[in-house]
PDB file of N, CA, C and O in Angstrom:
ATOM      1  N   UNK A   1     -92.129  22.409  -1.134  1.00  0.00           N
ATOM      2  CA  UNK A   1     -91.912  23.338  -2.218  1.00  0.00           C
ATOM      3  C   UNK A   1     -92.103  22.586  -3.530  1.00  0.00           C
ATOM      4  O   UNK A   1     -91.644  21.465  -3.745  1.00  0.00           O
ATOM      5  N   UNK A   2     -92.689  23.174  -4.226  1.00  0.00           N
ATOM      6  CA  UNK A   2     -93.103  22.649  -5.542  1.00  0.00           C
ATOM      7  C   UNK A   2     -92.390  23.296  -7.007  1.00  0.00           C
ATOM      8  O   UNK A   2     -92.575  23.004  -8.189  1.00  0.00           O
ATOM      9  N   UNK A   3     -91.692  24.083  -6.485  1.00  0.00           N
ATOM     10  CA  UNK A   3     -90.673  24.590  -7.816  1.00  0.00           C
ATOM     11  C   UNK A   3     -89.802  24.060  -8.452  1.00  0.00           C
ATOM     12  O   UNK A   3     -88.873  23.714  -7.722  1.00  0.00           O
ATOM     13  N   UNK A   4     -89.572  23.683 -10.139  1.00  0.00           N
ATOM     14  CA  UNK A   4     -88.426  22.707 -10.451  1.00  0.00           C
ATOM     15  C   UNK A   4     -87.287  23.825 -10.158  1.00  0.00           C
ATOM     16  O   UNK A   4     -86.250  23.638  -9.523  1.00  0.00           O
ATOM     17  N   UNK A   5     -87.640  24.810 -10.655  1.00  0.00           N
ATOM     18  CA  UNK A   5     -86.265  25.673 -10.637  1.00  0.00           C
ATOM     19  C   UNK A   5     -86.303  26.954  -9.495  1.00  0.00           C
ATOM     20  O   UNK A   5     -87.199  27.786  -9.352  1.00  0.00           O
ATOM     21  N   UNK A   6     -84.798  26.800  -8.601  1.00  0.00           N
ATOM     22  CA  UNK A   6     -84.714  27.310  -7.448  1.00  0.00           C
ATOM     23  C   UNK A   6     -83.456  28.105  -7.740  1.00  0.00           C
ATOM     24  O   UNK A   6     -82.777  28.047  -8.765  1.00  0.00           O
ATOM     25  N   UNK A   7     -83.248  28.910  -6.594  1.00  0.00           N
ATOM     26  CA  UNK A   7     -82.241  29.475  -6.575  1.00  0.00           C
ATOM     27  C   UNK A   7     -81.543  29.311  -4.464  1.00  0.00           C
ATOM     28  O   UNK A   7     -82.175  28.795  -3.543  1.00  0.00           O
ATOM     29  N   UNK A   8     -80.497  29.796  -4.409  1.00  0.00           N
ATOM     30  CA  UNK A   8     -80.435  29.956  -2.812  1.00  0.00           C
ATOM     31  C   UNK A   8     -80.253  31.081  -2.310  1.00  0.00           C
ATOM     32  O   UNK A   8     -80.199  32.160  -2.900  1.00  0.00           O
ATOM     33  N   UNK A   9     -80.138  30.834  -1.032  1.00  0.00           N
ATOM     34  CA  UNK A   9     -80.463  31.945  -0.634  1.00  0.00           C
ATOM     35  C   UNK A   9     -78.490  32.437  -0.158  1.00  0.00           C
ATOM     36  O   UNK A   9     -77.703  31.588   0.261  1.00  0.00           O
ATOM     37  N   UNK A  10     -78.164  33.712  -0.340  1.00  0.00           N
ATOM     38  CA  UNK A  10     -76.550  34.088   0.141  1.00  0.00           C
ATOM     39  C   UNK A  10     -75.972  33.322   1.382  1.00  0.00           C
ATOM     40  O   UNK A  10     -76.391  33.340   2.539  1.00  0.00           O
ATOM     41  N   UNK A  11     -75.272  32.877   1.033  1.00  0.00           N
ATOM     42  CA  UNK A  11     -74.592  32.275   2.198  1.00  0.00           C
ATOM     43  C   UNK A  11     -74.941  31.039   2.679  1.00  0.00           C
ATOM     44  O   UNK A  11     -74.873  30.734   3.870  1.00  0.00           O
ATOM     45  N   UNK A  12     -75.482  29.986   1.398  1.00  0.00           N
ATOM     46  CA  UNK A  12     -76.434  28.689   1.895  1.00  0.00           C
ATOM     47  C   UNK A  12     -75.165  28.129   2.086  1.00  0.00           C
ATOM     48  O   UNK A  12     -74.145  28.602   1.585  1.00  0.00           O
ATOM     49  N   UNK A  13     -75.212  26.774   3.056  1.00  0.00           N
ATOM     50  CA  UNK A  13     -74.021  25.936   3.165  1.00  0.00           C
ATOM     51  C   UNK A  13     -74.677  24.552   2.521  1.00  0.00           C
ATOM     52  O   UNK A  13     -75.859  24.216   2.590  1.00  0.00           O
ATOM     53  N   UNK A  14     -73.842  24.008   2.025  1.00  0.00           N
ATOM     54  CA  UNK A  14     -74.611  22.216   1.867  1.00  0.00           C
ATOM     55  C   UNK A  14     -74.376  21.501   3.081  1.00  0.00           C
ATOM     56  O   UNK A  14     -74.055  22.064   4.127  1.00  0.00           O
ATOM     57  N   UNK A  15     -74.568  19.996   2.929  1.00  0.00           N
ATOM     58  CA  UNK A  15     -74.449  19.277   4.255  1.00  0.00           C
ATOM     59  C   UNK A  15     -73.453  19.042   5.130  1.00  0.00           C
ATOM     60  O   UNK A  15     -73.434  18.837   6.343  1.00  0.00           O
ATOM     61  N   UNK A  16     -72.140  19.148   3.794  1.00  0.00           N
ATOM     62  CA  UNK A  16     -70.968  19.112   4.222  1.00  0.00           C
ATOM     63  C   UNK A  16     -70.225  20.704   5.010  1.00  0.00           C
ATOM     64  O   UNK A  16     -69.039  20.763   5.335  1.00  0.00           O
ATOM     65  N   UNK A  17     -71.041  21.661   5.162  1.00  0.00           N
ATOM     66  CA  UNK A  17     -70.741  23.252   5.565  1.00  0.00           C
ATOM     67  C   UNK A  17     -69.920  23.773   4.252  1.00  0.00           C
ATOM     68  O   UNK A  17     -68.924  24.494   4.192  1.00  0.00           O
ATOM     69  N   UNK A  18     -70.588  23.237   3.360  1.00  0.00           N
ATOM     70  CA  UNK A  18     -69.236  24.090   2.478  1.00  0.00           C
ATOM     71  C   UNK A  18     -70.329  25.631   1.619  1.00  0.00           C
ATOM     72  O   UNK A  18     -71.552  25.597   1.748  1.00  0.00           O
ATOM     73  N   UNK A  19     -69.949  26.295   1.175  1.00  0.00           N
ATOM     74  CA  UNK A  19     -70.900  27.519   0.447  1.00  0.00           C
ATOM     75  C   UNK A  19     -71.419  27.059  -0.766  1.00  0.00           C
ATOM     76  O   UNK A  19     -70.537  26.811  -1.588  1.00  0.00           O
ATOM     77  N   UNK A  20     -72.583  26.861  -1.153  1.00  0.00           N
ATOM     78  CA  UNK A  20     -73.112  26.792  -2.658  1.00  0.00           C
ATOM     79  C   UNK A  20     -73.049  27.926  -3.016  1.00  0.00           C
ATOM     80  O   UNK A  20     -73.358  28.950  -2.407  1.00  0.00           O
ATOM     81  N   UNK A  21     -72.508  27.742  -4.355  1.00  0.00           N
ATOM     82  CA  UNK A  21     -72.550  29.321  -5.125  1.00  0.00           C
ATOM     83  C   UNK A  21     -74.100  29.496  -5.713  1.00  0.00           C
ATOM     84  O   UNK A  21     -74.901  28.618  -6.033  1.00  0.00           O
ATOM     85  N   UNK A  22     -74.225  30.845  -5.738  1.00  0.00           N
ATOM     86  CA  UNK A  22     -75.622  31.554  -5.969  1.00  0.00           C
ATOM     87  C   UNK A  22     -75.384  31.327  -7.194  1.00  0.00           C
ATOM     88  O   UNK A  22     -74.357  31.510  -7.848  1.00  0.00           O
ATOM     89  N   UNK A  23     -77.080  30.635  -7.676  1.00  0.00           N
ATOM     90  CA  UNK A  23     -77.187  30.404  -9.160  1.00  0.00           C
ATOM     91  C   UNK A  23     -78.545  29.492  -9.209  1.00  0.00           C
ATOM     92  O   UNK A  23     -78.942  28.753  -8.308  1.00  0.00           O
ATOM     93  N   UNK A  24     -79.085  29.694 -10.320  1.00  0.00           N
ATOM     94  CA  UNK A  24     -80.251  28.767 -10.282  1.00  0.00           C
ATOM     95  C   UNK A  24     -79.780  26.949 -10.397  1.00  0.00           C
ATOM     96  O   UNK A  24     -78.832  26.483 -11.030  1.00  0.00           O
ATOM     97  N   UNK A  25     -80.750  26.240  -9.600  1.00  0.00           N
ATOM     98  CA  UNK A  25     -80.791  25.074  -9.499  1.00  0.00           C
ATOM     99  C   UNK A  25     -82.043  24.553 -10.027  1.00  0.00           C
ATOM    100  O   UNK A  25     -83.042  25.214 -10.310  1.00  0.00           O
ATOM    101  N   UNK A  26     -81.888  23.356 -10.125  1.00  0.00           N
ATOM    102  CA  UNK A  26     -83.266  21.941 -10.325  1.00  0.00           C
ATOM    103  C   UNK A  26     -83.412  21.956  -9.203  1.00  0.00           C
ATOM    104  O   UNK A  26     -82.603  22.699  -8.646  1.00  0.00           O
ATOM    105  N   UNK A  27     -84.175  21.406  -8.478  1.00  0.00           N
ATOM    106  CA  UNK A  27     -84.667  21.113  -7.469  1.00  0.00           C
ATOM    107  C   UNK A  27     -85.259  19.718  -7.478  1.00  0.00           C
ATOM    108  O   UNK A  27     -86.476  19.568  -7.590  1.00  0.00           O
ATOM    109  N   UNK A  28     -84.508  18.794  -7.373  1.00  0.00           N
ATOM    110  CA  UNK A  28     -84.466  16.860  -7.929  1.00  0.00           C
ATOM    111  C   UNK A  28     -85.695  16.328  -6.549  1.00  0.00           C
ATOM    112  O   UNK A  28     -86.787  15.795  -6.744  1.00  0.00           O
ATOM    113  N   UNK A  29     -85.109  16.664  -5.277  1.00  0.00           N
ATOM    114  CA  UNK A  29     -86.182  16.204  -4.306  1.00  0.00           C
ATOM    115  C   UNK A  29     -85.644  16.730  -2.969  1.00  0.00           C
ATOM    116  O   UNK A  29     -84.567  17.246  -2.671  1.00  0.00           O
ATOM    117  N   UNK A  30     -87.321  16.272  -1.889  1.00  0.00           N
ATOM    118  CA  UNK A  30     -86.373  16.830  -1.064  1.00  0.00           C
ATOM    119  C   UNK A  30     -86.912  14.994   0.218  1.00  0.00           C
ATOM    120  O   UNK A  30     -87.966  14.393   0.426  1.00  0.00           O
ATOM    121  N   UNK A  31     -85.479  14.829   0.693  1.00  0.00           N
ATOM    122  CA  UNK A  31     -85.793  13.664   1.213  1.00  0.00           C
ATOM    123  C   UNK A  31     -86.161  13.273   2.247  1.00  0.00           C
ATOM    124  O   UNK A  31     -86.233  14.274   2.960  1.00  0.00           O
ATOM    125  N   UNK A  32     -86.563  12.082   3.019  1.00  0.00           N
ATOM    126  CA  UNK A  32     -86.602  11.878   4.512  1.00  0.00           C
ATOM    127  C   UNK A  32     -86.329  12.769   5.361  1.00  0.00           C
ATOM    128  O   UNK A  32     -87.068  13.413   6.107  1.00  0.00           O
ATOM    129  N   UNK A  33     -84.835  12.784   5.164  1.00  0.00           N
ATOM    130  CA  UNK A  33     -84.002  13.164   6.464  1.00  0.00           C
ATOM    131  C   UNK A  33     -83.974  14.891   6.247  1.00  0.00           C
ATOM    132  O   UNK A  33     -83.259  15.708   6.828  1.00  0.00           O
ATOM    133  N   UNK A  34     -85.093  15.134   5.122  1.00  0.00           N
ATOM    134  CA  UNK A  34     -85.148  16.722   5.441  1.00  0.00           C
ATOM    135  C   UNK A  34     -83.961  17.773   4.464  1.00  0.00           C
ATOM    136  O   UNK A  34     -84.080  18.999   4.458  1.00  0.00           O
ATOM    137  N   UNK A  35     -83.029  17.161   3.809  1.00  0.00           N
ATOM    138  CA  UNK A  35     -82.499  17.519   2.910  1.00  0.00           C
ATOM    139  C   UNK A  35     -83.075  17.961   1.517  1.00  0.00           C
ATOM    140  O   UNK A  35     -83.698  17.066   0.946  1.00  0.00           O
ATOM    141  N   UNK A  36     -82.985  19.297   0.778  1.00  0.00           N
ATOM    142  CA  UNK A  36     -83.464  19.608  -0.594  1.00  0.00           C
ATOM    143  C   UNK A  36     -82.019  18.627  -1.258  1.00  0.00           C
ATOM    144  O   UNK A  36     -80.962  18.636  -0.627  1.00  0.00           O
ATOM    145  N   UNK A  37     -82.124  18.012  -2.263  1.00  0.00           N
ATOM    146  CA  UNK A  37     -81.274  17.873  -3.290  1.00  0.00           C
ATOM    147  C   UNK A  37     -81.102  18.876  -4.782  1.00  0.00           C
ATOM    148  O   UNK A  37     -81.996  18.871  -5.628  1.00  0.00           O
ATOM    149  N   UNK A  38     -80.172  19.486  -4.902  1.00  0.00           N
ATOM    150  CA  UNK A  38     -80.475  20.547  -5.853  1.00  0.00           C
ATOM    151  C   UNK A  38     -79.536  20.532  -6.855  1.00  0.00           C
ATOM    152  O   UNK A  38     -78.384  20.643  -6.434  1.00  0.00           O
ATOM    153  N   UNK A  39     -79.651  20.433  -8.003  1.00  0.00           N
ATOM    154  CA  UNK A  39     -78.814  20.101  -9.192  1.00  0.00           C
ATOM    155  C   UNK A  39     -78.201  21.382 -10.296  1.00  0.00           C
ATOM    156  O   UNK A  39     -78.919  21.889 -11.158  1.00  0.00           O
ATOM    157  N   UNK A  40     -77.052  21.687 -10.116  1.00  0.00           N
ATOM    158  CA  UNK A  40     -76.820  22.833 -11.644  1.00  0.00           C
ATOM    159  C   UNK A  40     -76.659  22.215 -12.699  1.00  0.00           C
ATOM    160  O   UNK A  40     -77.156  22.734 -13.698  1.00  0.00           O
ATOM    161  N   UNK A  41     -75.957  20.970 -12.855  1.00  0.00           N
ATOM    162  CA  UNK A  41     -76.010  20.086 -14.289  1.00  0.00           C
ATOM    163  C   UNK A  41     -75.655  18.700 -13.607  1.00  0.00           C
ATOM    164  O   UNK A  41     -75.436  18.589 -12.401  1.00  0.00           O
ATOM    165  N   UNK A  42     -75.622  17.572 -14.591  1.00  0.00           N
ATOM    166  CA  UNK A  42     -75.220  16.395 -14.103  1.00  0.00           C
ATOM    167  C   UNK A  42     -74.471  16.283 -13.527  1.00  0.00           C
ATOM    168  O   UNK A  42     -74.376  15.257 -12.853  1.00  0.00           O
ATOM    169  N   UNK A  43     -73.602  17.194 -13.477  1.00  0.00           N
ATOM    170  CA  UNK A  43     -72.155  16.357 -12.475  1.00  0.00           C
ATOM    171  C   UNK A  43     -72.340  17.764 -11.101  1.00  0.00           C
ATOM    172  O   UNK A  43     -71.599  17.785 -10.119  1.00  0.00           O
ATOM    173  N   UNK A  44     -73.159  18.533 -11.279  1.00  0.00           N
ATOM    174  CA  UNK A  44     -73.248  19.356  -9.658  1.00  0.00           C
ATOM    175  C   UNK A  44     -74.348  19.443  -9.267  1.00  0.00           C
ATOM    176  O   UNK A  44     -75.404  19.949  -9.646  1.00  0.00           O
ATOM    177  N   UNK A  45     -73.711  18.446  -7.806  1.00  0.00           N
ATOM    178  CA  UNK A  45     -75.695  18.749  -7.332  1.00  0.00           C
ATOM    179  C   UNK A  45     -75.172  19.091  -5.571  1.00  0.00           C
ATOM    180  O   UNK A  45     -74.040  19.016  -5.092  1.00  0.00           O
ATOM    181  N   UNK A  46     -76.063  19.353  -5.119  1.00  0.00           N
ATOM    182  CA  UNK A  46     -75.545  19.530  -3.619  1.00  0.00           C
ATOM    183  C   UNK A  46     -77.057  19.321  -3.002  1.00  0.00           C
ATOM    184  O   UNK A  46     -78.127  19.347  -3.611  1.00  0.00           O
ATOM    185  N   UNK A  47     -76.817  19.113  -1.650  1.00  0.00           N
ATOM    186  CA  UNK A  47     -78.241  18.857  -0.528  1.00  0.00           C
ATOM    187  C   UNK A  47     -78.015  19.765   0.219  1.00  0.00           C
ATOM    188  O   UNK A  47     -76.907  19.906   0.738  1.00  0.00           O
ATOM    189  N   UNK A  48     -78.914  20.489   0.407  1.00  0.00           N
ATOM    190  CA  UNK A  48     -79.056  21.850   1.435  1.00  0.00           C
ATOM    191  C   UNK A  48     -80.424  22.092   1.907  1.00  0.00           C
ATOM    192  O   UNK A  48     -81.476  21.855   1.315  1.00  0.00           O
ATOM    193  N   UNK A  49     -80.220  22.656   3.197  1.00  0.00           N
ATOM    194  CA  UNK A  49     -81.638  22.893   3.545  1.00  0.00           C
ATOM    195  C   UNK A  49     -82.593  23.697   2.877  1.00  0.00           C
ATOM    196  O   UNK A  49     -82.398  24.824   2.421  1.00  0.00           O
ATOM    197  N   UNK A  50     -84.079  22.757   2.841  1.00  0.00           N
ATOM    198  CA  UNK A  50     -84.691  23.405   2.256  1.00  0.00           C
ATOM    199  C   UNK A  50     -85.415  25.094   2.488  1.00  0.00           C
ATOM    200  O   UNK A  50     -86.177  25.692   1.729  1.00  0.00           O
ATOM    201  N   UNK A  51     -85.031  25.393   3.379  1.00  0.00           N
ATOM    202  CA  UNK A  51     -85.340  26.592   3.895  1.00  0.00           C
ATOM    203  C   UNK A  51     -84.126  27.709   3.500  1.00  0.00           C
ATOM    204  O   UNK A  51     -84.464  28.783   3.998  1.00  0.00           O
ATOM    205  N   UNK A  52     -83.093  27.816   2.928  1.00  0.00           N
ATOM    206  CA  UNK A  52     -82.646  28.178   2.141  1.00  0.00           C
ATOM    207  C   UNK A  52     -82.921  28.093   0.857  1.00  0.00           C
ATOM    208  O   UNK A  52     -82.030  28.360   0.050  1.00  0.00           O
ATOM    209  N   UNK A  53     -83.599  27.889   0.623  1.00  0.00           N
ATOM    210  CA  UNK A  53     -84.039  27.868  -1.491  1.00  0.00           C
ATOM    211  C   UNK A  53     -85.121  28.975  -1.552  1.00  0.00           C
ATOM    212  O   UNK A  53     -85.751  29.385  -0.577  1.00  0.00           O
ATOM    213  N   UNK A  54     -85.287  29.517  -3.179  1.00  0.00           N
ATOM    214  CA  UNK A  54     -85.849  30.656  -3.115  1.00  0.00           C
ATOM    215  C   UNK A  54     -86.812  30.115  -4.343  1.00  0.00           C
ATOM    216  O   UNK A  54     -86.377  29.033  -4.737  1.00  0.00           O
ATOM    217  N   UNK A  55     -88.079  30.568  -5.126  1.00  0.00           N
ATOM    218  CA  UNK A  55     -88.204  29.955  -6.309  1.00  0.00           C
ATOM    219  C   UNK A  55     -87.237  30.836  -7.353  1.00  0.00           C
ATOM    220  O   UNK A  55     -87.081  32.037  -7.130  1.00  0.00           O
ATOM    221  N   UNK A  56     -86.681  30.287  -8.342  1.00  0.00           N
ATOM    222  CA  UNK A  56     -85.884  31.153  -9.301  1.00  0.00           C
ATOM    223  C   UNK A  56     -86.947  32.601  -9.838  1.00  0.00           C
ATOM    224  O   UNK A  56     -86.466  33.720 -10.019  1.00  0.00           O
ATOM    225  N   UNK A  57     -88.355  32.289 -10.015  1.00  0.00           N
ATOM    226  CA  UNK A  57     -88.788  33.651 -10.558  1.00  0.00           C
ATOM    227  C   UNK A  57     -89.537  34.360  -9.566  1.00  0.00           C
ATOM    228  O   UNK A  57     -90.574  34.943  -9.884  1.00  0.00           O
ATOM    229  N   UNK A  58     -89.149  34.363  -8.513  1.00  0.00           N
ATOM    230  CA  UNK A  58     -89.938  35.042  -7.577  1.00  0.00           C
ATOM    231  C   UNK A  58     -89.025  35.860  -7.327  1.00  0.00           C
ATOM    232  O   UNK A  58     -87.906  35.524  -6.941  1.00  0.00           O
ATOM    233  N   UNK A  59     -89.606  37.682  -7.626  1.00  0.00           N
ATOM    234  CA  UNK A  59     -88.474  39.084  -7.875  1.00  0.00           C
ATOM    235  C   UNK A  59     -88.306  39.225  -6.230  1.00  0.00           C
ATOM    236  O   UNK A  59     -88.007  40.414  -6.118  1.00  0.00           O
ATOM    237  N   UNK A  60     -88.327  38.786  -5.179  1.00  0.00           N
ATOM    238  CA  UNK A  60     -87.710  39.415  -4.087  1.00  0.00           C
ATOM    239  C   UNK A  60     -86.592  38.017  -3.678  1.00  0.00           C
ATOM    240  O   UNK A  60     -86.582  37.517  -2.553  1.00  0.00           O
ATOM    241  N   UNK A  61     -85.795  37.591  -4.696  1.00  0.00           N
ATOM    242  CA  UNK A  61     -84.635  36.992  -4.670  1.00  0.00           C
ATOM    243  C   UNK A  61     -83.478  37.946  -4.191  1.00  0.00           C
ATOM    244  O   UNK A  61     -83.362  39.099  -4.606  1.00  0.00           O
ATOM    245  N   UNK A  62     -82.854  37.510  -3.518  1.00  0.00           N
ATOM    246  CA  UNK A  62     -82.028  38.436  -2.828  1.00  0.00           C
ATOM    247  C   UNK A  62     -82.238  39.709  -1.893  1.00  0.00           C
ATOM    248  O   UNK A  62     -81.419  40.291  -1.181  1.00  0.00           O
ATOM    249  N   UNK A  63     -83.410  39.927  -2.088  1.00  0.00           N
ATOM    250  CA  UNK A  63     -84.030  40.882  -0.920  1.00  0.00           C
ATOM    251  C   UNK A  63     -83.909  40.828   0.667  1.00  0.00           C
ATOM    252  O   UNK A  63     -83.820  41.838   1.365  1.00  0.00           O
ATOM    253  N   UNK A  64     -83.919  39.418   1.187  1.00  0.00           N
ATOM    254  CA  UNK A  64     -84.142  39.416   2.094  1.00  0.00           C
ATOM    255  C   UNK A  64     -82.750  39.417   3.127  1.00  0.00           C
ATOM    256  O   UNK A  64     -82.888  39.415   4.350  1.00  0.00           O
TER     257      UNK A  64
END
């Protein structure tokens, strides 16, 4: 995925199973082990699968 700015998809978990709240993200990288890293500001970032991320301007956000 090539989008800086993402959003997730309802109900994404991070690595730890916990819920990311719905909201646009950075999208910093996505690594080796298959993790997106995704940032709301400096101090919140979380790793979630990348198959949960949406691009932020693509209108069938939440559609699915």
């Amino acid at each position: 995925m090539s989008y800086d700015n993402v959003s997730v998809k309802p109900e994404t978990r991070n690595h730890k199973g916990f819920f990311v709240q719905e909201n646009d993200y950075k999208l910093m990288q996505i690594d080796a082990s298959g993790w997106a890293l995704i940032c709301l500001d400096d101090a919140v970032c979380h790793y979630v699968d990348p198959d949960d991320l949406l691009a932020s301007n693509d209108p069938s956000n939440g559609m699915e």
